[in-house]
N, C-alpha and C positions, 0 to 999 in steps of 0.2 A: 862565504863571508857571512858571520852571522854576530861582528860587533864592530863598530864604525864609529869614527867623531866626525863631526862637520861641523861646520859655522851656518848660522841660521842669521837675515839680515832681511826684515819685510822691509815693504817700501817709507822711506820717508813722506811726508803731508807735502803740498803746492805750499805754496805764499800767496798770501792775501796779496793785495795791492794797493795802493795809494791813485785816485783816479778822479779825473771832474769830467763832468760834458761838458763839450764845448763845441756846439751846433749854432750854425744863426738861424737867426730867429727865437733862439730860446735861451732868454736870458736867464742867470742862476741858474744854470742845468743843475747846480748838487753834486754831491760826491755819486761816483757811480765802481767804485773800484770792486771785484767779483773776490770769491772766496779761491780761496787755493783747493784743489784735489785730494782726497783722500789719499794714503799709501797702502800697497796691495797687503795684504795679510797671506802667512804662509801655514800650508793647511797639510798635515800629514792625513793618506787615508788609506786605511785598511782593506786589502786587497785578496783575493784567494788567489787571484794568478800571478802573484810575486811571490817566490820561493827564497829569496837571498837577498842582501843587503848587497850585492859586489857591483852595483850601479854606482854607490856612494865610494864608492873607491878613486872613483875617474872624473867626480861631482863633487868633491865633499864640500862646495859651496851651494847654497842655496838662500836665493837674492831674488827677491817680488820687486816688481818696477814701481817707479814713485809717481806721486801725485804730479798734477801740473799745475803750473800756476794760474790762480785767477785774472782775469785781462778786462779792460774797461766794458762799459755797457752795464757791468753787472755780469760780465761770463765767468759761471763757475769753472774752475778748474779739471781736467778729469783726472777721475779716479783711477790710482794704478791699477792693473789687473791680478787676484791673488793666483798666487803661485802652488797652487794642488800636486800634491807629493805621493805618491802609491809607496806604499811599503807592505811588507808580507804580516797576515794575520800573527800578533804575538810578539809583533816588537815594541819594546817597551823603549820609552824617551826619557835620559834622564840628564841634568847640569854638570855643569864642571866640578859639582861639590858634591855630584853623587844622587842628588833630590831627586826622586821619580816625579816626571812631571804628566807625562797620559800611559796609558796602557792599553794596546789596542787589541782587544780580542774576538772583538765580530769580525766580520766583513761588512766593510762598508763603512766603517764606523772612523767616523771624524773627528780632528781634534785642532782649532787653532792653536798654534803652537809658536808663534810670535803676531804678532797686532802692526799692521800700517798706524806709522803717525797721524794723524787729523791734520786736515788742511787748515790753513791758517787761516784771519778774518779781512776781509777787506778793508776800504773804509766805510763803504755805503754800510755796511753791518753795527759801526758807530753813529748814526745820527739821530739825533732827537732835539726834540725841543729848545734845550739851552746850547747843544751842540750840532749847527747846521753845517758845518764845513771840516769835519775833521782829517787830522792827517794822521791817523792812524792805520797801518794794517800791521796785521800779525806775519809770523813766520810759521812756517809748518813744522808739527811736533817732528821728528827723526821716529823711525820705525823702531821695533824693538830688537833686540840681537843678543843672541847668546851664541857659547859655544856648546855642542852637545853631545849625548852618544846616545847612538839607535844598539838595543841590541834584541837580537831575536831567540826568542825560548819558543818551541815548539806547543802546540797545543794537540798533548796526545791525551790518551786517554789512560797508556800503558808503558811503562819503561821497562826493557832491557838490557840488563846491566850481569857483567859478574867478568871473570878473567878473561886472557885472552881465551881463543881455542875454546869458547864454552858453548860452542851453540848459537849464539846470536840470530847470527846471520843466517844461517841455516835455517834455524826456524821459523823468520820471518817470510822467506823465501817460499817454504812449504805451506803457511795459511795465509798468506794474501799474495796480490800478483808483482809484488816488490820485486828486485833483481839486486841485490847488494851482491858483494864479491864474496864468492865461500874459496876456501881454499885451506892446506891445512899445516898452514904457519902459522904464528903470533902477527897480530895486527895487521890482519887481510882491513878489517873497517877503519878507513881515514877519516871519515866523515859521518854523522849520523843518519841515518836515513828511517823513511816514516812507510808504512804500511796502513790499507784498510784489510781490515779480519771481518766478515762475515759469520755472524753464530747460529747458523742454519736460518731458523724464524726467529731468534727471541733477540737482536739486535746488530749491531756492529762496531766496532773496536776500531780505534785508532792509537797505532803500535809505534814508536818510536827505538829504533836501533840503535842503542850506545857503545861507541868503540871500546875495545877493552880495556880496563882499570888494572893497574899492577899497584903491588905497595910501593908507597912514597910517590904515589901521583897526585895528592893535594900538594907533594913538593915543587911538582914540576917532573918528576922520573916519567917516563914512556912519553905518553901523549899526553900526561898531565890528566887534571881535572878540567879542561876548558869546556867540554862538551858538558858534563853536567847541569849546566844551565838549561839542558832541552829536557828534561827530566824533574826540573820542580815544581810545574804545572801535572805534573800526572795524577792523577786518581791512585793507582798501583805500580809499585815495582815488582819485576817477577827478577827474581834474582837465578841465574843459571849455573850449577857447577856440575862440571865433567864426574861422570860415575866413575871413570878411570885415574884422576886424581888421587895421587897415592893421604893423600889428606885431605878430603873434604871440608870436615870441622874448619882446619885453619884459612883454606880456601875462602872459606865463608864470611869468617872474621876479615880476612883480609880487605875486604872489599866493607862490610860493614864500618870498620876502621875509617879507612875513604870517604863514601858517605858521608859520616859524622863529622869529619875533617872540612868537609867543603863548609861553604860560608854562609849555608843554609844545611841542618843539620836535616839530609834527605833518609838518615837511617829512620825517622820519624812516621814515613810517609808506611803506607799499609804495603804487603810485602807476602808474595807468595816465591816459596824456594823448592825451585824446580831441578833433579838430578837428571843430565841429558846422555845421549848415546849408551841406552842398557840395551839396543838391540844385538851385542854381543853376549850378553848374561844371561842365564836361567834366572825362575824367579824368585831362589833361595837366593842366590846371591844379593840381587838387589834389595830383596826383603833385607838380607843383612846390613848392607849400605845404608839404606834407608831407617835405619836402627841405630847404626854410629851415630847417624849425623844426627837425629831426632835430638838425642841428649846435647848437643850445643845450639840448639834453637830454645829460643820465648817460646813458653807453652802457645801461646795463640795464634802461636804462627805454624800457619798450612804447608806442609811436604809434599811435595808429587814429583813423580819418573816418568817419563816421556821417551819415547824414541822419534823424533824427527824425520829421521829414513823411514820406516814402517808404520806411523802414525802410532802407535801406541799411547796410547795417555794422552795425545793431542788434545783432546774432541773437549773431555773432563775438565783439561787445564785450562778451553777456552771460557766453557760454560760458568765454572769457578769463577775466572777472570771477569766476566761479563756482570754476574751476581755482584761481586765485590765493588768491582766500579761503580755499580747505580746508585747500590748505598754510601760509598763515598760521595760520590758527586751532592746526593739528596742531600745526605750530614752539610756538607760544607753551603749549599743553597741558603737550607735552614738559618745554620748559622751566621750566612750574610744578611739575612734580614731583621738578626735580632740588635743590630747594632745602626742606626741613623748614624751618619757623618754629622758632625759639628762645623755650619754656617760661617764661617767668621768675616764680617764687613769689613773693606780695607776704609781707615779714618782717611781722608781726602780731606776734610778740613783741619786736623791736626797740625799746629808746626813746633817748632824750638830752636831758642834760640842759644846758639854756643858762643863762650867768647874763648880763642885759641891765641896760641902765640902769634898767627899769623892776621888777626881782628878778629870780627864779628860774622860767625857761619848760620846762616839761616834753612833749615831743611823742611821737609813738609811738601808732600803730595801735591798739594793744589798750590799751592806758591809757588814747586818749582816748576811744573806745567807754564802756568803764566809765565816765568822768566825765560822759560823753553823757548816760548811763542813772540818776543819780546825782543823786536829788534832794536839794539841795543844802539845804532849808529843815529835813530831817531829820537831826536829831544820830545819828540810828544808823547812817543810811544814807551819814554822811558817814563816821562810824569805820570802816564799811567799806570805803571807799575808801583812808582812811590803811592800812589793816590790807595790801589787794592792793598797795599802795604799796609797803610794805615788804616784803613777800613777792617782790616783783620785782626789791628791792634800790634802787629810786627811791631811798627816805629814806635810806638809806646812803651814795649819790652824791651825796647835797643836803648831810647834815652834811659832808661832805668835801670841798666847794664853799664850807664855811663859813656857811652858813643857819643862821639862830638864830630864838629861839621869838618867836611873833609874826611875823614874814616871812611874806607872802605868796608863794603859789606860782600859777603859773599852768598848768594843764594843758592843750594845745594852741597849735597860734601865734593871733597878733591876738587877735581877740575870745574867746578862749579860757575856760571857768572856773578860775575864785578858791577854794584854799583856803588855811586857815593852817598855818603847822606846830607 
């Protein structure tokens, strides 16, 4: 399982509460109402010992518990507990409209990926000086919730790509201690599978095995392009075609074709193309082979023949491999730190006001927060709201809009709440 939707739901905030003492001997005890509980927050985190998403299959909810409500004395509410979520290095989280929202590429590395509501306010949290006895308490904000997709791209170093029957497996099998299925029909690999390669002293390699691509698999033909996804983090493609292919050339195209077809043009990525099983050829022959093919490659692109069974050309093609990758990697470093990301503050005091067929819609960050928190069954807690209303100059923009008494107002879009003016 390596892409999955689920609904993400952290915890809703406590309710404040509405509270007085009332002890003898202590006259005027005061408002004493406690704050409501925070809600848990849901935390995806990056794991090396999860390999698959196929836990979200039998899960695909994920639900942090809520806050509790505040109770007289002054007892805070408690706080839900957050909901810590392991996922495999390299999956990426993104909305229902597509929006990448984290990307998780270390280990260990954390991402709040929806927020607990805030507990609400009691009423002891209202008094002052002109207001000794209020009847206000808040509601607790609702937690966040989206729906989402996990999906996991490998973090390899190297792709292996090219037709069915080209080696893949086989080679993988022979430089690191991987076990993929060899066999010698089309589409022995169901699955992709990852290898460590060892380069004597001067490094080590992480090799990702892709099932084989046939033409018309960005259509959906064979196994499709689904797996290509673990392949556009890679540093290098080493691209494989059978020396025994009665056309190499077109072999090559074929799968280049592909590549460029997927939804991230991987024919882009650096790319060494490798002729496999010449341990039946003399090495006129494969000089020849490797002469055809030359003339339909990009000059800058590297040739090598390898035999698999007898290591030949192995050793070359790791060492190549290993050189090209560092300078990828370096390049693309570089290039991440020539660009700072752009801050953007969200406005929280910001609002506007619309007038629709259906009256007067008021939006805006922090106003709708307040009408969140804003039990609406309370006449005091409602005058509070008119009171921040006008303070913010809303009711100023509303009589100016032409609203009159009795009009409803709606504070947020769609399902919004209803007050009057």
């Amino acid at each position: 399982m390596d892409k999955v939707q689920v609904i993400i739901q952290a915890g809703d905030g406590g309710n404040g509460v509405v509270s007085f003492r009332h002890e003898k001997f202590v006259d005027r005890g005061g408002p004493d109402g406690g704050d409501g509980g925070k809600g848990g927050d849901i935390v995806l985190i990056a794991s090396s010992n999860q390999d698959t998403l196929s836990r979200f299959r039998h899960q695909p909810r994920l639900v942090a518990t809520v806050g509790t409500d505040g109770s007289k004395r002054r007892r805070h509410g408690k706080d839900g507990d957050n909901l810590n979520v392991k996922v495999p290095i390299g999956t990426i989280i993104s909305d229902k409209e597509g929006t990448i929202i984290a990307d998780l590429t270390q280990d260990n590395e954390q991402v709040v990926i929806a927020r607990g509501g805030k507990g609400g306010f009691g009423n002891a949290h209202f008094t002052s000086s002109v207001r000794q006895a209020p009847r206000i308490a808040e509601k607790g904000e609702k937690g966040e919730s989206l729906e989402a997709t996990l999906e996991l791209k490998m973090i390899a170093d190297v792709g292996l790509v090219g037709l069915p029957n080209a080696g893949k497996s086989t080679l993988l099998s022979i430089i690191s201690n991987a076990h993929p299925a060899v066999a010698d029909y089309p589409f022995t690999t169901l699955t992709p599978n990852l290898g460590v390669v060892d380069v004597d002293d001067a490094g080590s390699l992480l090799v990702a095995d892709i099932p084989g691509l046939i033409e018309g698999a960005s259509e959906g033909k064979g196994l499709g392009d689904e797996f290509l996804r673990h392949v556009e983090r890679t540093a290098v493609l080493i691209h494989l075609i059978d020396i025994y292919n009665a056309d190499a050339s077109a072999a090559y195209k074929t799968i280049q074709t592909e590549l460029k077809a997927y939804k991230v043009n991987l024919a882009k990525l650096p790319q060494l193309v490798v002729l496999t099983k010449i341990d039946g050829l003399d090495q006129k022959q494969v000089s020849t082979k490797l002469k055809q093919l030359k003339t339909s490659l990009p000059k800058s692109t590297k040739l090598l023949a390898i035999s698999a069974k007898t290591g030949d050309g192995v050793q070359e093609l790791l060492h190549t491999t290993l050189q090209l990758s560092k300078r990828v990697r370096k390049a693309k470093k570089a290039a991440s730190h020539k660009s700072l990301p752009v801050i953007r503050l969200a406005d929280e005091e910001g609002w506007k006001v619309e007038v629709t067929r259906q009256g007067y819609v008021v939006t805006g960050l922090k106003i709708e927060r307040f009408a969140m928190r804003t039990d609406f069954a309370n006449p005091a807690g409602l005058e509070r709201l008119r009171i921040i209303m006008k303070k913010m100059g809303i009711m100023h923009e509303l009589e100016r809009k032409g609203i009159k008494p009795g009009q409803k107002i709606q504070i947020g879009p769609s399902q919004g709440q209803k007050i009057e003016f």
